[in-house]
C-alpha positions, 0 to 999 in steps of 0.5 A: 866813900861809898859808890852811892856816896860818890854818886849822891856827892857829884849829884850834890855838887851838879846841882849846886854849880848849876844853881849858882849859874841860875843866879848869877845870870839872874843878877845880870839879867835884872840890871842892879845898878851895883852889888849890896846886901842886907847886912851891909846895911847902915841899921845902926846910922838910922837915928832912933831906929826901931832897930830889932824891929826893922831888922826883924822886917827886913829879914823877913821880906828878904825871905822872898814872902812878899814877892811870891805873895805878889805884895807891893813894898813901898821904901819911901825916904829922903835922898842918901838914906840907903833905900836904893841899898834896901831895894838892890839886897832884896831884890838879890835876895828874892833871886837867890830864893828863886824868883825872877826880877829886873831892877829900873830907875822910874824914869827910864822905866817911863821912858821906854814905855812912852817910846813903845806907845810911840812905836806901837809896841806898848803892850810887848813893853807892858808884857816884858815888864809884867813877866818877872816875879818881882819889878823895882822901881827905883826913885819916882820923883827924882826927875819930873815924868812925862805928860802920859807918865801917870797913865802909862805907869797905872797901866803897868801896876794894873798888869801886876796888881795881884799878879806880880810884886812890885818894890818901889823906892821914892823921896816924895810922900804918897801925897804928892804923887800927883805931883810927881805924875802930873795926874792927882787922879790917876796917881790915886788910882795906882797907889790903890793898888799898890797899898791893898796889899803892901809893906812900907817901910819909911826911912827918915835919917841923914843922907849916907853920902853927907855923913861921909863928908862930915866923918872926913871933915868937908862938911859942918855937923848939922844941929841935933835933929828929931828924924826917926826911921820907922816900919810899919805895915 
């Protein structure tokens, strides 16, 4: 090996320990609530899935596209399908292609929002959350939102509409966001803007968790079902 082989090999290997340091404090920072990957996803549990087709979508907003296009990917889906496994491989995805996430559960995100307003400290916390390239937003709709729910959440989609991406998870149809916000106009204002520039990928199928149940036998079958998995954009 040559002096400059030796060199460019030390500047190869520097680079390299320093990148993984970038994303192994990236994960940390984002807050993923535990480890996954693409490829430990259950494609083939998904009942008449489109599976090369969702494979082929899923690659490629694993590419980051999406996240430094500043779209909205919204992973609506019945509770146990694997949407939470979608969103944390993604979003560890888009951070080992460079980019900033943090990673919340819609509730808590909520939460603290409200707790600013309370503290007049609203805009840092609408500050704090509009800076990282990609926010995911875990499961609105699991646990009912506060009175100002709507309003403070519509404020944070304004703050990143066309600026930055936003990957949502949730078990409630675009049509019932009213419910789940108490606020059928303003719910309608945000999904404005989060499908002007989205990717949505619908995952219907039985839960992961049952499933497991049933393969250890604490659980009975259930009867042939017609629920398909699809993608569209």
């Amino acid at each position: 090996m040559t002096l400059r082989d030796a060199l460019a090999f030390l500047c190869e290997r520097e680079i390299a320990r320093k990148e993984q340091r970038r994303i192994d404090m990236s994960f940390g920072l984002a807050k993923f609530p535990f480890v996954r990957d693409i490829t430990g996803f259950g494609f083939a549990a998904q009942p008449s899935i489109e599976r090369a087709q969702i494979r082929a979508q899923i690659r490629d907003l694993a590419t980051g596209r999406f996240t430094a296009n500043g779209d909205a990917l919204l992973l609506p889906g019945p509770p146990g399908a694997g949407k939470t496994h979608l969103a944390v491989a993604l979003g560890r995805a888009a951070i080992v292609a460079g980019y900033t996430v943090i990673f919340t559960g819609a509730t808590l995100l909520v939460a603290n929002l409200a707790k600013a307003q309370t503290g007049n400290r609203l805009e840092e916390r609408l500050t704090h959350h509009a800076k990282p390239k990609l926010l995911v937003v875990d499961e609105p709709g699991c646990l009912p939102l506060g009175p100002d729910a709507a309003h403070l959440f519509f404020q944070l989609v304004c703050r990143r509409y066309a600026r930055g991406a936003m990957l949502i998870t949730s078990n409630r149809a675009d049509g019932e966001w009213g419910t789940v916000f108490g606020d059928a106009v303003v719910a309608t204002a945000i999904l404005d803007r989060l499908l002007h520039h989205s990717h949505v990928v619908t995952i219907r199928g039985d839960s992961y968790r049952l499933r497991e149940k049933r393969r250890r036998g604490l659980l009975q079958k259930p009867a042939a079902t017609h629920e398909t998995a699809t993608a569209s954009t």
